[in-house]
N, C-alpha and C positions, 0 to 999 in steps of 0.2 A: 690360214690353212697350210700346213707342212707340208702338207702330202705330195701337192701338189709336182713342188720341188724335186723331189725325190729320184723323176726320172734318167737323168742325164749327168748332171755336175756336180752333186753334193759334196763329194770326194775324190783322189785321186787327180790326175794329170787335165788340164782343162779341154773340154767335151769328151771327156771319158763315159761311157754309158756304166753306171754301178749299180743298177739294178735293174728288174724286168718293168717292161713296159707293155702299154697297151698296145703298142703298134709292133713291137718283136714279139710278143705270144700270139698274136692273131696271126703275124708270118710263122712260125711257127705251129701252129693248128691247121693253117691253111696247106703246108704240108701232106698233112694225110687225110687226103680226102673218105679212106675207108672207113674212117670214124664220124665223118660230117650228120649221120642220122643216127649215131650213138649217142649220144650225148656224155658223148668221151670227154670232149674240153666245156668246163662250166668258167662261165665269167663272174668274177668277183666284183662285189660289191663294196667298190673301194674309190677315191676320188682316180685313182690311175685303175681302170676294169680290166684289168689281167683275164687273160686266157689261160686257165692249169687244169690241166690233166685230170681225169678221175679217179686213177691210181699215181701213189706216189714211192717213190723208191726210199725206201728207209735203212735204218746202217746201223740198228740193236745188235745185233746176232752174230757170236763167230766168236773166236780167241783172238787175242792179239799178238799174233804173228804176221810173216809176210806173207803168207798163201791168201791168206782171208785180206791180206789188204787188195793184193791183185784181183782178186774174185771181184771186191767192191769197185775197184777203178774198173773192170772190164764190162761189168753189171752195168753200171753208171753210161759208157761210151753207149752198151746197146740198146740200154732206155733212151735216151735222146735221140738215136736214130730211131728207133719204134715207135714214138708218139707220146713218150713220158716228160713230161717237161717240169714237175713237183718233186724236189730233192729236198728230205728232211733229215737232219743229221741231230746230236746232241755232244757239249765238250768232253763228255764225261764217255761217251761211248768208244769201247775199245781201247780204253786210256789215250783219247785226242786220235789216235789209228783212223777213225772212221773217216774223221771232218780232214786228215793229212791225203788219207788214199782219196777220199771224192776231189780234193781242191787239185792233187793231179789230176786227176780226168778232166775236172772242168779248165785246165789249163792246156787239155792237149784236144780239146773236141773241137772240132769244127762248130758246135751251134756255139755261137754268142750268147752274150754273159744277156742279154736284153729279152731272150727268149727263155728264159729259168728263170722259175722262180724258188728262191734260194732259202732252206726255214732252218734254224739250229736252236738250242737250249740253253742254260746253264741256272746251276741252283746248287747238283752235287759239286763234291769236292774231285777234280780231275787229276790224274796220275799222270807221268808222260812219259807213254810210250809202252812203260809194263807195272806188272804190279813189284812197289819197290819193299825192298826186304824190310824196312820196316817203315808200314806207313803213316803210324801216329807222327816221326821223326821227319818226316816229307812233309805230312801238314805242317807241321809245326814248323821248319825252317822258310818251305814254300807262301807261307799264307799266313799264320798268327802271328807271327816273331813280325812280320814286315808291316803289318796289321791291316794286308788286306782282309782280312776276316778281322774284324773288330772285337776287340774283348764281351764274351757272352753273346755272340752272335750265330756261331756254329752250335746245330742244331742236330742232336740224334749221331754226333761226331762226325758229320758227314756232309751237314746243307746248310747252305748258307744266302739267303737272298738280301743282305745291304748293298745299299748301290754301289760303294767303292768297291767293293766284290763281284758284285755284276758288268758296273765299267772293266775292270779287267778280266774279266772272261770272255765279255764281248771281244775286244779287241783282240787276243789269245785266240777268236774262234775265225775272225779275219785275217788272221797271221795263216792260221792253220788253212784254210778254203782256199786264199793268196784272192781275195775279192775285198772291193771298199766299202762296202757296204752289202747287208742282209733283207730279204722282202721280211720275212717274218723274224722273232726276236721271242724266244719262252720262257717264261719261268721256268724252270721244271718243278714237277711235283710239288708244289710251295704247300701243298697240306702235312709235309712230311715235317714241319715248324709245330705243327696246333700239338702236338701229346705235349709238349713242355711251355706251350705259352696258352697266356690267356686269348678268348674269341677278339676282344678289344687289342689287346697287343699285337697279334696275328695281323688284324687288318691294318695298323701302325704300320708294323713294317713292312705287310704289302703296299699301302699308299706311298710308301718312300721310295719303294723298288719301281714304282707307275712314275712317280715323280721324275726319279732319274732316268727312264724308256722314254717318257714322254723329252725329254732335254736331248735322248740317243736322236730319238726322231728331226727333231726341230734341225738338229746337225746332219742329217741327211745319211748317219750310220746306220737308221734300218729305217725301212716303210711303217710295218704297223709290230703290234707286239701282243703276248697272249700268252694264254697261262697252258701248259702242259701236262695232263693230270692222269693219276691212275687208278686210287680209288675218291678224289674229291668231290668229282660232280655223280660216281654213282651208287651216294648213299645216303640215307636219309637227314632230314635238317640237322636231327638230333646227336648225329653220331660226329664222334669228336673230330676226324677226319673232314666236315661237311666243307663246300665251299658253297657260296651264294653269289650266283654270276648279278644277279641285280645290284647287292652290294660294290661287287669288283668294279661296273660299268656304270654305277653312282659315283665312285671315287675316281674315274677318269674321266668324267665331265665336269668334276670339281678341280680337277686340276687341270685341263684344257678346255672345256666347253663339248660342243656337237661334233667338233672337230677332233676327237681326240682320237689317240692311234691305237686303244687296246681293240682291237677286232678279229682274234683269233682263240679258240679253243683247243685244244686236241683233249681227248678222251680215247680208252679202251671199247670198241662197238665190233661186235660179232655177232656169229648165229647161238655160239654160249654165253654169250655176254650181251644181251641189251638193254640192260638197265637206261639208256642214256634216251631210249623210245619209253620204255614200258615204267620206269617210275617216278613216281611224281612228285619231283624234291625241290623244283622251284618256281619262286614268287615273278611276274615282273610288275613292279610296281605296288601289288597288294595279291592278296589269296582270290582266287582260288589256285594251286598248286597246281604245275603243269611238269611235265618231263623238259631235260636238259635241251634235249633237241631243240624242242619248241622253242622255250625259252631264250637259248639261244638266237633263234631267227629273228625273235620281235625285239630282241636287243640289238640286233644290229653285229652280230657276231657269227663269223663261218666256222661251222665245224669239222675237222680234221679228223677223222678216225683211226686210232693206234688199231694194232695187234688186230685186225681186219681178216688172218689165218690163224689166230691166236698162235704163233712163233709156231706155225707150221702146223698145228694139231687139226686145223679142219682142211688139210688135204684129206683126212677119210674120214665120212661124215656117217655115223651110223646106221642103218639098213631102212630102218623103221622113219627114222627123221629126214631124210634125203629123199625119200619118198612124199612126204607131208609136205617138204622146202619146195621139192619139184615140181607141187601143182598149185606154187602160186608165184615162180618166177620163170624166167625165162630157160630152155631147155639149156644145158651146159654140158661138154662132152665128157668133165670133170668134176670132184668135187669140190675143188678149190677153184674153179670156175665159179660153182652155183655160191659158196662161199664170198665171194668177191660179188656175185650180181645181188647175193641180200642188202653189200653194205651202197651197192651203188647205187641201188633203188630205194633207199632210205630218205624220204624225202630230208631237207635241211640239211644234208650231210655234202659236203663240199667235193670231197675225196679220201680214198680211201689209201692209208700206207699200208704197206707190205715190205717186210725186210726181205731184200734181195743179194746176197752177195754172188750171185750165178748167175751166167748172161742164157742160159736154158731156162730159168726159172722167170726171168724177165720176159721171154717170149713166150712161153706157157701162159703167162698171168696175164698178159696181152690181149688175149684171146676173149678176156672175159669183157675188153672193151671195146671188142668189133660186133656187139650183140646188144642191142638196144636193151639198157634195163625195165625192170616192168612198173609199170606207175606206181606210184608212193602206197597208194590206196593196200594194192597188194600184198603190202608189207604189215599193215595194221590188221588187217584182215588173219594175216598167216601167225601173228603175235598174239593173235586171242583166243587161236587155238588150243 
């Protein structure tokens, strides 16, 4: 069991703490009492049980300049003091800008590196720093010519999941954060591969990309690892984009056992978006068909919810529908309150991200964690309306 290791030494200067731990998130939770009957921090179901937050600070949104980098490093200092302790970034976001502005803030915050829990991605091809005048010429000096991207492995000109390509992004993403190691590890979008390969292939070179997580892990570079998806887990088996989280989580116990580290999800879930509750695209084990949620939970995987304001759009939430949302969750002074309380009362759903580059926007959304969300039940109920 890898995991085990993972909390104190793996990497870095000897008793260096490199990643969150059971004992710094629960100090860390134990902080803010205001939250103790919210069920603002949810404990992971992992061999180290982490305490993280129910909203997470995310780092999509904004150009890449220096105004948006500061927004995010200041965003970042005021979720840590507020109760946010879930930071997910991606290499590719803001061309590397996101993962450089959060790794200052986490280098100048007071909370320790033991008390975050730290998630990033990589899959696209990343820029650095801006978009360069011509990009085919950047892949190609940066990444084919060298061959980290391996001949015929770049996908849709843009993605690429071989593990020599993911070893170095990972570490690229460690450079960038300036941490030894990550709790969580994503693919991203790896269904962005399926329009040009076969279903068989597809899972080929996902089990090699699991292969090489699962060797990041065992080296104590990340805790667990999980795939990042935007339209894969919400749409049906048939459609070329599909993934099959029973398949994914078949091929990583073939390659570790009951031990093995793939144990994260993220998906897009919203009040426009719930496909990930309401339809029924996967198997565990054999049919009958169940939604991703579920599926997920009896697999043994936490779900992360992207675009949780869909990039802003349900701060105002229709007249007619916000009224319907309203009488079956908890009252919100906002829309983007009652927004954020859908996805937190969504049972199996771990937490919910929000891109934040504004440290007003961080306390505003805050708000929706000082309000006990409404039982699961409630959310089924409101979904079958």
């Amino acid at each position: 069991m890898h995991g085990e290791q993972l909390s104190s030494t793996a990497s870095g200067a000897p008793g260096a703490v490199t990643l969150a731990t059971a004992a710094g998130t629960a100090a860390y939770a134990a902080q803010f009492p205001q939250f103790a009957r919210t069920l603002h921090f949810r404990t992971l179901r992992l061999p180290e049980p982490c305490r993280v937050s129910s909203l997470g600070l995310g780092s999509y949104l904004g150009p890449a300049d220096d105004a948006t980098d500061a927004g995010y490093e200041a965003a970042l200092q005021t979720a840590l003091a507020g109760g946010i302790n879930l930071v997910d970034t991606a290499i590719n976001y803001r061309h590397q800008r996101s993962e450089r502005a959060l790794g200052r803030a986490l280098a100048s915050s007071a909370v320790p590196r033991d008390q975050v829990f730290l998630c990033s991605k990589a899959g696209f091809v990343p820029f650095d720093g801006d978009m360069p005048a011509d990009a085919r010429r950047y892949i190609e000096d940066t990444y084919l010519r060298p061959r980290l991207i391996p001949p015929g492995q770049l996908a849709a000109g843009a993605h690429c999941m071989a593990p020599v390509f993911l070893a170095d992004q990972l570490q690229r993403s460690l450079d960038n954060l300036g941490v030894c190691a990550l709790d969580v590890f994503y693919v991203h979008n790896p269904e962005t591969q399926q329009a040009e390969l076969s279903r068989e292939e597809f899972y080929r070179r996902l089990r090699l990309a699991f292969e090489l997580l699962e060797k990041q892990a065992a080296l104590g570079r990340i805790r667990a690892y999980g795939v990042a998806t935007w339209n894969g887990l919400r749409v049906p088996p048939d459609a070329i984009d599909y993934l099959d989280l029973n398949r994914m989580v078949a091929t990583a116990r073939e390659l570790a056992g009951e031990q093995h580290h793939f144990r994260f999800v993220q998906l897009p879930y919203n009040l426009a978006m719930p496909e990930a509750f309401t339809l029924l695209n996967q198997t565990v084990e054999k049919p009958p068909y169940v939604s991703t949620l579920n599926a997920a939970f009896r697999l043994g995987l936490h779900a992360i919810a992207s675009a949780s304001l869909m990039s802003g759009r349900l701060r105002e939430i229709p007249a007619e529908g916000r009224q319907m949302v309203q009488s079956f969750l908890p009252a919100a002074a906002t829309d983007a309150e009652l927004a954020l309380q859908f996805v937190r009362s969504t049972g199996s759903v771990t937490a919910a991200l929000v891109g934040m580059s504004n440290p007003a926007h961080v306390t505003a959304n805050l708000r929706a964690a000082a309000v006990a969300p409404a039982p699961p039940s409630q959310v089924g109920k409101m979904l079958q309306q």
